[in-house]
PADO-256407 format. One record per residue: x, y, z of N, C-alpha, C in turn. Coordinates in steps of 0.1 Angstrom, whole numbers, plus 5000, padded with zeros to 4 digits. Layout:
PADO-256407
+------+------+------+------+------+------+------+------+------+
!  n.u !  n.v !  n.w ! ca.u ! ca.v ! ca.w !  c.u !  c.v !  c.w !
+------+------+------+------+------+------+------+------+------+
!    X !    Y !    Z !    X !    Y !    Z !    X !    Y !    Z !
...
+------+------+------+------+------+------+------+------+------+
end
This chain:
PADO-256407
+------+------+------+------+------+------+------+------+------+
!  n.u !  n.v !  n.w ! ca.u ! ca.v ! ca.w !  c.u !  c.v !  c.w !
+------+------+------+------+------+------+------+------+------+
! 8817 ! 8635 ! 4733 ! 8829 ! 8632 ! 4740 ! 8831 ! 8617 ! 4742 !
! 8840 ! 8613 ! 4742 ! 8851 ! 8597 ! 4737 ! 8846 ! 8596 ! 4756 !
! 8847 ! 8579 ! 4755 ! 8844 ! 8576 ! 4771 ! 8858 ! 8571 ! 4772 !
! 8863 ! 8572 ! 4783 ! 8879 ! 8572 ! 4787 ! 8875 ! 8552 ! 4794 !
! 8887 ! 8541 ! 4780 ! 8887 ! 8530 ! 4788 ! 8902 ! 8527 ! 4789 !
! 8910 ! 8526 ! 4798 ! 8923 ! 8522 ! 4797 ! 8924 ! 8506 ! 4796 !
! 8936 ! 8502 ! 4789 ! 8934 ! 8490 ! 4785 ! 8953 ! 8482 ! 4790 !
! 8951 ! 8472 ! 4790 ! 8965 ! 8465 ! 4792 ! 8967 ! 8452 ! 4783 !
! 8978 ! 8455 ! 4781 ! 8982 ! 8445 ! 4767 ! 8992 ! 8436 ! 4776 !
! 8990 ! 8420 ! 4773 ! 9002 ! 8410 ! 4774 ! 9009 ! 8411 ! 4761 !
! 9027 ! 8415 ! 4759 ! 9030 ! 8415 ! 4749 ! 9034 ! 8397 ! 4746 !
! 9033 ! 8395 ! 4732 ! 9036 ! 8386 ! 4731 ! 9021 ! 8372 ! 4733 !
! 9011 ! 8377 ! 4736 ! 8998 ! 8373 ! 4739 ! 8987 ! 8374 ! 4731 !
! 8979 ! 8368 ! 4728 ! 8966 ! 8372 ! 4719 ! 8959 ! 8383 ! 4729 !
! 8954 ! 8391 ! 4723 ! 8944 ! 8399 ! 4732 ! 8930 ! 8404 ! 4728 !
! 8920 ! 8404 ! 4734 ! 8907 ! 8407 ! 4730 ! 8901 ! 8415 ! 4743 !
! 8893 ! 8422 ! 4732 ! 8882 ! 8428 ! 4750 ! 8872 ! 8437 ! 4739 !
! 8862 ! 8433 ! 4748 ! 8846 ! 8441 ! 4741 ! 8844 ! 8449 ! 4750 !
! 8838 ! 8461 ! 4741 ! 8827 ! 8471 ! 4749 ! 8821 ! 8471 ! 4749 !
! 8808 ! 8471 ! 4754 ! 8789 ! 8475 ! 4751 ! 8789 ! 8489 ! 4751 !
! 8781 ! 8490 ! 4739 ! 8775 ! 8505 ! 4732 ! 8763 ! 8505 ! 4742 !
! 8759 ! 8518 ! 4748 ! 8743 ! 8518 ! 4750 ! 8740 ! 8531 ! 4745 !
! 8729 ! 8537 ! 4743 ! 8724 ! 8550 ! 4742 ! 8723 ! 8556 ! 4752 !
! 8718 ! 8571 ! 4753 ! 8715 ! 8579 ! 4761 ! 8707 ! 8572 ! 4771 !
! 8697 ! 8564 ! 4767 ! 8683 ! 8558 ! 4780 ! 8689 ! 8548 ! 4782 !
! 8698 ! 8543 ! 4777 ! 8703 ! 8535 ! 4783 ! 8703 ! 8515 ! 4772 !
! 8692 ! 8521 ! 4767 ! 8693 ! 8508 ! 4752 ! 8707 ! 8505 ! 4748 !
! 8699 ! 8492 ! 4736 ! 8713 ! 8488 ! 4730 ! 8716 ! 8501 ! 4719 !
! 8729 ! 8500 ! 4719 ! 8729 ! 8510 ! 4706 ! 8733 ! 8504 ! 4693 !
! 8727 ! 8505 ! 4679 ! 8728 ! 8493 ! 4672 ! 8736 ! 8498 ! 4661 !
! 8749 ! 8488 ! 4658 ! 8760 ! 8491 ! 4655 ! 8757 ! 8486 ! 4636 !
! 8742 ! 8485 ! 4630 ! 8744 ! 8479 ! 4617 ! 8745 ! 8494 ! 4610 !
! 8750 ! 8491 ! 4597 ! 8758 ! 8503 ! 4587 ! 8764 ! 8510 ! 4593 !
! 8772 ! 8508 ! 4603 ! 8787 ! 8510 ! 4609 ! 8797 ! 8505 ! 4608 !
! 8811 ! 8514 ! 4602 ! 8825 ! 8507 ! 4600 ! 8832 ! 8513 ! 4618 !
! 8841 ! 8506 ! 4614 ! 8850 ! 8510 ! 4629 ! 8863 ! 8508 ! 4627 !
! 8871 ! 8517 ! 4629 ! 8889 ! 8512 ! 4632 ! 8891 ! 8518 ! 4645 !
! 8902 ! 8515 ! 4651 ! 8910 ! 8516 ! 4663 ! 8923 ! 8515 ! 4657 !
! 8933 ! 8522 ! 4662 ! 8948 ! 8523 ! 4662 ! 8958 ! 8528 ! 4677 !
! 8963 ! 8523 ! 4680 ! 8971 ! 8523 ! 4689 ! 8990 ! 8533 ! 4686 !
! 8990 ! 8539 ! 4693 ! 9004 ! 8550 ! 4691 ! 9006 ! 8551 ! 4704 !
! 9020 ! 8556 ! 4701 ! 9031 ! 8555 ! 4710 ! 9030 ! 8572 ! 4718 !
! 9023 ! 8584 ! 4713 ! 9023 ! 8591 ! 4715 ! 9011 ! 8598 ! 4704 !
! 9001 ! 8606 ! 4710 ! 8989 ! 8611 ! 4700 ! 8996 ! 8619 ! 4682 !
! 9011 ! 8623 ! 4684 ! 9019 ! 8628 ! 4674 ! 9020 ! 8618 ! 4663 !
! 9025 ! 8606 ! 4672 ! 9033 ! 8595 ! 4666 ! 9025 ! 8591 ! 4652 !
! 9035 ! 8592 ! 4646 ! 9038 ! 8587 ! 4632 ! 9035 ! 8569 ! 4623 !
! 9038 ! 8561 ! 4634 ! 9034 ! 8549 ! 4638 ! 9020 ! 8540 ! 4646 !
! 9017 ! 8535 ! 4639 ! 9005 ! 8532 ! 4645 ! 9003 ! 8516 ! 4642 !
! 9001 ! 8510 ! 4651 ! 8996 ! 8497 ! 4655 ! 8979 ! 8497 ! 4653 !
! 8974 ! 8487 ! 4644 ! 8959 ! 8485 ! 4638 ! 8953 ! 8478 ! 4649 !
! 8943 ! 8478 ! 4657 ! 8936 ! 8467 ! 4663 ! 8922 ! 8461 ! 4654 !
! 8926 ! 8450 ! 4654 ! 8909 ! 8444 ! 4645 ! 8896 ! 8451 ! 4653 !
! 8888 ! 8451 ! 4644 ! 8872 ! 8456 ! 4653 ! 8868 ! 8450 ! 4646 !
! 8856 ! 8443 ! 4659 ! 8843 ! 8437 ! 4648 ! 8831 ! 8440 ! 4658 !
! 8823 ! 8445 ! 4647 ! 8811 ! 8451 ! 4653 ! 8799 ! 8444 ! 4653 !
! 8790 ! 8437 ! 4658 ! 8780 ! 8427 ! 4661 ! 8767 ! 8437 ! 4663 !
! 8766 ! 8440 ! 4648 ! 8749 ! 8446 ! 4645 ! 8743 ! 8451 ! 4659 !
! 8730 ! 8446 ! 4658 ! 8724 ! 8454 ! 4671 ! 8725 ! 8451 ! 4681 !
! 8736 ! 8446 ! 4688 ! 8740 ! 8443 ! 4702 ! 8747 ! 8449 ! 4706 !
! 8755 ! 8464 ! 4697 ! 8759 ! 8469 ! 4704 ! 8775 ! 8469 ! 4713 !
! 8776 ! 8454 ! 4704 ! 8791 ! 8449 ! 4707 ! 8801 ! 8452 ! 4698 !
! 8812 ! 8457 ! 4706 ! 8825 ! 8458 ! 4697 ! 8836 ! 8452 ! 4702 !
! 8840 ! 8440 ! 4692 ! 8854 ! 8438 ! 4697 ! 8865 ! 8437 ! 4695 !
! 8877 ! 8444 ! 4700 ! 8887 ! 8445 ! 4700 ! 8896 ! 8436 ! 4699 !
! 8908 ! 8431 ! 4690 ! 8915 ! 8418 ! 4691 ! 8930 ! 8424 ! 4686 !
! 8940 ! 8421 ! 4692 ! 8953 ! 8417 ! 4685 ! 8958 ! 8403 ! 4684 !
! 8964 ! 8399 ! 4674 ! 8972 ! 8387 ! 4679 ! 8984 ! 8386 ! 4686 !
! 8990 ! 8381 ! 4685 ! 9004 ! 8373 ! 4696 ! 9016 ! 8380 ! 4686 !
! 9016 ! 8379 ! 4670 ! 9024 ! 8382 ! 4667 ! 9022 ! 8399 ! 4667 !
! 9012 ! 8404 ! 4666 ! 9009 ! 8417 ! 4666 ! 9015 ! 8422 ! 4679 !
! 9011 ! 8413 ! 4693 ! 9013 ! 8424 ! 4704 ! 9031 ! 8422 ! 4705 !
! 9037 ! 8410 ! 4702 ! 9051 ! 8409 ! 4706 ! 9058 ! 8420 ! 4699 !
! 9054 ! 8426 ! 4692 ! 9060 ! 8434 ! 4682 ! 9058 ! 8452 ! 4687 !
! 9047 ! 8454 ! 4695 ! 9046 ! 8466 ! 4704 ! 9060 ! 8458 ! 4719 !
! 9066 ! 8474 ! 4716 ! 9078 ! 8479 ! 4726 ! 9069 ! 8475 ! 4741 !
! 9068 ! 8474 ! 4752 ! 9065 ! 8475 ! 4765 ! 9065 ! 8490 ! 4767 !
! 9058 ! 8493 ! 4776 ! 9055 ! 8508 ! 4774 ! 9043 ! 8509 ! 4777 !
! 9035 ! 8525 ! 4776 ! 9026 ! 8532 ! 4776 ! 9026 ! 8537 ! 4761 !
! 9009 ! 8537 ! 4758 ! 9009 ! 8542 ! 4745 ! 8994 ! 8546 ! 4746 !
! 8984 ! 8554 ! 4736 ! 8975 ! 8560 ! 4733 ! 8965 ! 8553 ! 4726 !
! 8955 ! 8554 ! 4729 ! 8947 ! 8546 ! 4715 ! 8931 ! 8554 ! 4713 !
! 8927 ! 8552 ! 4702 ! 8914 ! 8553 ! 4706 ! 8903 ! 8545 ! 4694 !
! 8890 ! 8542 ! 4690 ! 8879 ! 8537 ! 4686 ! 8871 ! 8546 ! 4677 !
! 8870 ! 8547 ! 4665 ! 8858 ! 8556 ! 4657 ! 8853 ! 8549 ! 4651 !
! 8843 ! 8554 ! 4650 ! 8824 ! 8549 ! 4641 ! 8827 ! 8557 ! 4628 !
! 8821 ! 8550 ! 4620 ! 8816 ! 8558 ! 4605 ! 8805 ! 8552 ! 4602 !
! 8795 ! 8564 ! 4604 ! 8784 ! 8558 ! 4602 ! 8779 ! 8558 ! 4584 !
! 8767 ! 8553 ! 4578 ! 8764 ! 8551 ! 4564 ! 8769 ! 8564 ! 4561 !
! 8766 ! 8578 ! 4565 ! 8766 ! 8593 ! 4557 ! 8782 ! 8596 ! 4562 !
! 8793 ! 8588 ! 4563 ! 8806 ! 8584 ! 4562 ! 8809 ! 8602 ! 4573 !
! 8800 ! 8600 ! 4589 ! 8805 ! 8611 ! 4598 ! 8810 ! 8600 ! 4609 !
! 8823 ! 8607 ! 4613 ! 8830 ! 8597 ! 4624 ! 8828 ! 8610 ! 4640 !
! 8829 ! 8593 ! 4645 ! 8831 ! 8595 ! 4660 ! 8839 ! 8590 ! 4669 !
! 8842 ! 8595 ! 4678 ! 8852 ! 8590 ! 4685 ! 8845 ! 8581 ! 4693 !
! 8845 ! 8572 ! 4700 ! 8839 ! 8571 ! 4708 ! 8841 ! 8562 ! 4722 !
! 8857 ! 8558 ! 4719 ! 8862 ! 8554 ! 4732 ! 8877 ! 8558 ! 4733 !
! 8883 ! 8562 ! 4743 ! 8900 ! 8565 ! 4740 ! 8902 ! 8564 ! 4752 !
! 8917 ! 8563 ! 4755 ! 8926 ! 8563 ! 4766 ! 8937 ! 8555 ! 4762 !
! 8949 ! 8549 ! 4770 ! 8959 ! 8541 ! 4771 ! 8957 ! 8533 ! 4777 !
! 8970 ! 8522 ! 4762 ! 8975 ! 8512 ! 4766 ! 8986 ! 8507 ! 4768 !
! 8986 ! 8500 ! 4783 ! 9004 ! 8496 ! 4789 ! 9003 ! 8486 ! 4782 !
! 9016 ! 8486 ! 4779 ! 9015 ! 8469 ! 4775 ! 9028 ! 8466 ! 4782 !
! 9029 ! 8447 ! 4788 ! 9030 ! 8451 ! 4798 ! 9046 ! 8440 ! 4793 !
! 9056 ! 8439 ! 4797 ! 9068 ! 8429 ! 4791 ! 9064 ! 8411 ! 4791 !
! 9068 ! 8407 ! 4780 ! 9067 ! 8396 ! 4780 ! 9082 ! 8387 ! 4789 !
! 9078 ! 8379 ! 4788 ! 9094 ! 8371 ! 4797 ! 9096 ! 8357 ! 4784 !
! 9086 ! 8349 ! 4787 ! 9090 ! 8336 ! 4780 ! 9086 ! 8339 ! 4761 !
! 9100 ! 8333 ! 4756 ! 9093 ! 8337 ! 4739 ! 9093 ! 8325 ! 4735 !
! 9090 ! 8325 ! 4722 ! 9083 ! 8310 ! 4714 ! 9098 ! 8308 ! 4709 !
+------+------+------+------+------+------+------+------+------+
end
């Protein structure tokens, strides 16, 4: 089961945010020969999907999450879905983090 993180987007803003992985005892959990995508939708249906970069930092366990500025201005203001999967070397996925993201209106533009 996916751990529920909700997340908030400045549109029009760079955005970043890391998770820490641990194991069951509570260890690092080590993220080498692991791919990862994240995608963001307007609805779990939706047709559309916004990419978030992931970069995964070997055995530390760190993942993180990035859009740029021109990426987030281009998400509507709203509520939308997202979620994080693993593929590990024997190419089996996992979910492993999900919930929503507001993103929230920009005011000043370039």
């Amino acid at each position: 089961m996916a751990t529920k993180v909700n997340l908030v987007v400045d549109q029009g803003a760079d955005f970043t945010t890391t998770i820490t992985l641990t194991n069951d005892d509570g260890s690092t959990f080590d993220l080498t020969d692991y791919s990862a995508a994240s995608q963001i939708r307007k609805h779990y249906t939706s047709s559309n999907a916004t990419n978030m970069s992931v970069t995964l930092n070997g055995n530390s366990g760190i993942v993180t999450l990035t859009m740029n500025n021109s990426v987030t201005a281009a998400l509507t203001s709203g509520r939308y879905v997202y979620d994080l999967e693993l593929t590990d070397s024997s190419n089996v996925v996992s979910r492993i983090v999900e919930g929503t993201v507001t993103v929230t209106p920009q005011v000043t533009s370039s």
